[in-house]
N, C-alpha and C positions, 0 to 999 in steps of 0.2 A: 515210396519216395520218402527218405528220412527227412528232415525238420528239423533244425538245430537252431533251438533260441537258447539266449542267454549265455551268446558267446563272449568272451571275456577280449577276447586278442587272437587277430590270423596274422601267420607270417610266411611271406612268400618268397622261396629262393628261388632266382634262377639258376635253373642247370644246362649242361652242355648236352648239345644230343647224344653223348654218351651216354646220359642218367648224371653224371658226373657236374659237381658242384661247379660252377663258375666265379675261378675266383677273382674276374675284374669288375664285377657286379654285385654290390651288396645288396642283403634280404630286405622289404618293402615290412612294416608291421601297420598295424591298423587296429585300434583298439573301437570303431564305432559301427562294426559289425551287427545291426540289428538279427538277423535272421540268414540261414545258411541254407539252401536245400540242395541234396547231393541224390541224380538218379544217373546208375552207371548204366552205360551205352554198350550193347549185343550186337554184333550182327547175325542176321539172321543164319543157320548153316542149309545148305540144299537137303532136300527131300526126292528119293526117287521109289516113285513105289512099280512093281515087276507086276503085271496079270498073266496068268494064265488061266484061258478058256475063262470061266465063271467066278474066277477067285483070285483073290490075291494072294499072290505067292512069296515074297518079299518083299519088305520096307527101309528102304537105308537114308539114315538120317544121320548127317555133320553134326558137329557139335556146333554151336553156339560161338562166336569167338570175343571177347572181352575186347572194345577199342579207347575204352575211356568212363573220363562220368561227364556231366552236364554239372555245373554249378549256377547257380541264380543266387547272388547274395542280395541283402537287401544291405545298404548303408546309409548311418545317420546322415553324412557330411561327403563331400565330394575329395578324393583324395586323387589327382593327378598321379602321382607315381605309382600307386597299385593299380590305375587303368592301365597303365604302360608296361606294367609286370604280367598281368594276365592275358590283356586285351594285345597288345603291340603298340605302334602308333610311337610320337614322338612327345613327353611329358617334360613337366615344368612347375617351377610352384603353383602358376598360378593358369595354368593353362591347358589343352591336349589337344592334340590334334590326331585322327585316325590313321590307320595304315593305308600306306596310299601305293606302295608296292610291297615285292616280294622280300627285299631285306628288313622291313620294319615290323614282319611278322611275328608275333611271340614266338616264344625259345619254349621248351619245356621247363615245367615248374615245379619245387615242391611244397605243399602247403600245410602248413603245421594249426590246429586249431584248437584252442582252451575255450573249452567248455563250462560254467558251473555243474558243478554236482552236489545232487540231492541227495538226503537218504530216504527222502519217500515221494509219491506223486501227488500232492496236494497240495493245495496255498500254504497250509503250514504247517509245509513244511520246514527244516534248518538246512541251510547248505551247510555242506560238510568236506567240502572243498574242492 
């Protein structure tokens, strides 16, 4: 499970379910990104294993199939329109309310993330951009 502190700025575009950019929807940014953690989601693939008499004879195993990642961000501040880019629901300056049916469901997204970068692993270290 990766851990990404000291991110700088996430930005989130909606896309069409094509993969394809949405262009009556502008990207959501958000620069009070305390922490990011990103673990991608498997499904499991079937397993059949074959005996014969006292042994087994063959094992056939599916691959594994990629469906996603899991994100858990953590943030300083409550930002309404990036709960409504990720989550769904209906946002506002100052407000959100959850998705309460099937049209308000999130769209597919892309999420771009700036990180600090170090040149070493220690307190002091210099970021170096």
């Amino acid at each position: 499970m990766p851990v990404l502190y000291g991110v700088e700025q996430i930005r989130v575009t909606p896309l069409l379910d094509s993969g394809a950019p949405d262009a009556s929807a502008s990207p959501v940014t958000c620069d009070d990104i305390q922490s990011l953690d990103i673990n991608a989601v498997y499904i499991d693939g079937n397993e059949s294993v074959l005996r014969g008499g006292d042994s087994i004879k063959a094992v056939v195993k599916e691959e594994d199939t990629f469906s996603g990642v899991d994100l858990t961000m953590t943030v300083a501040t409550l930002d309404y329109e990036l709960k409504e880019a990720i989550v769904g629901g209906q946002g506002a300056s100052n407000s959100w309310e959850a998705p309460v049916n099937i049209t308000e469901n999130p769209y597919p997204f892309k999420l771009e993330v700036w990180v600090k970068n170090y040149s070493e692993s220690d307190s002091e270290s210099i970021q170096d951009g």
